[in-house]
N, C-alpha and C positions, 0 to 999 in steps of 0.2 A: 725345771729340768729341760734340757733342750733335747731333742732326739731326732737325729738329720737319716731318714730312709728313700734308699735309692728301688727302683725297679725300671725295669723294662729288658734285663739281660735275656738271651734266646740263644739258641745256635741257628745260624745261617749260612747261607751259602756266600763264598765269595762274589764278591759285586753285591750283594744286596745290602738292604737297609734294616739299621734300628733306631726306635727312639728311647734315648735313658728319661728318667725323669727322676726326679731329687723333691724331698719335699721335706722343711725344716718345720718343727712344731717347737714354739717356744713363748713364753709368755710376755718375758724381759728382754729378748734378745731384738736387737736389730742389726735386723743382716743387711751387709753392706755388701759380700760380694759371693756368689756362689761360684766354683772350681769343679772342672772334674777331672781326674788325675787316675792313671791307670798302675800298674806293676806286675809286673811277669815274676814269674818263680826266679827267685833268683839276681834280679836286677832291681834296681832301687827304684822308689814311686817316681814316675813325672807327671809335671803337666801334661793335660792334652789341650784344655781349653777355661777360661773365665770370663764371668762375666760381672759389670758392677749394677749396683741401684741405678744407675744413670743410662745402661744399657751399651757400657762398652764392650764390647769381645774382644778378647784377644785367644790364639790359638798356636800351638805348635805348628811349625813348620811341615812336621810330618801328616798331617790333618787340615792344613788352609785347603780351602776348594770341595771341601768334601765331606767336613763335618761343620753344624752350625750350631750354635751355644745359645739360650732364650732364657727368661722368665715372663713367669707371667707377672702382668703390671698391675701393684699393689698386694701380689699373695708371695709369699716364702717358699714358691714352688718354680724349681727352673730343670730346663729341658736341654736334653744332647741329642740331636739330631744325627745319628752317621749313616752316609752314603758311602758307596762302592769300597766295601769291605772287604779289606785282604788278609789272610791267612794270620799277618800277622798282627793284627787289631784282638786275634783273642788274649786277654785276660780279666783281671777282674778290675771294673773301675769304681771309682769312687768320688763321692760327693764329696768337697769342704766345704763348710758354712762360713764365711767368715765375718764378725760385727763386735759389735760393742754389748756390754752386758752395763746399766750405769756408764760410768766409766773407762771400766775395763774393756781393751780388746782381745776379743778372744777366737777360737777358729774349733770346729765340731765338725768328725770325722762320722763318714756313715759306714757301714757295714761291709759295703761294696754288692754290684750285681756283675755276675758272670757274663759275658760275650764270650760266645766260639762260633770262631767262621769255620766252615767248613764244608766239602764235597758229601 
């Protein structure tokens, strides 16, 4: 069973910082790329950022410079760094797992943790 849990959601104030972190437990699974993707009420999930086993990032447009995407090297556990948070960075984001099970490739959705910026 794979079970992908995020934390690190808080309320803050705009301009500050949070760090998500993601951590996949699995016994068959190897993860090839970890994602974290947000969605507002109302609007459909997007990327924010990803990164692979080989330590590429890549990042939204709306997040270059200001948030930074990690794992840590050798463990199923990666990290979102965000700086200078604005109003409109709150909602909830979410972890994807993405690897191989065997064969197959497959992709594990976590739960989501809350961000809210705020005065």
């Amino acid at each position: 069973q794979v079970q992908v849990v995020e934390s690190g959601g808080d309320l803050v104030q705009p301009g500050g910082s949070l760090r998500l972190s993601c951590v996949v437990s699995a016994s068959r699974f190897r993860v090839y790329a970890m994602n974290w993707h947000r969605q507002a009420p109302g609007k459909q999930r997007e990327l924010v950022a990803g990164i692979t086993t080989h330590g590429y990032p890549e990042y939204a447009d709306f997040v270059k410079g200001r948030f930074a995407i990690s794992r840590d090297s050798g463990e199923n556990t990666g990290h979102l760094q965000m700086s200078d948070l604005k109003h409109e960075a709150t909602t909830v984001y979410y972890c994807k797992a993405e690897g191989t099970i065997g064969d197959e490739m497959v992709g594990y959705w976590g739960q989501g943790t809350q961000v809210t910026v705020a005065s």
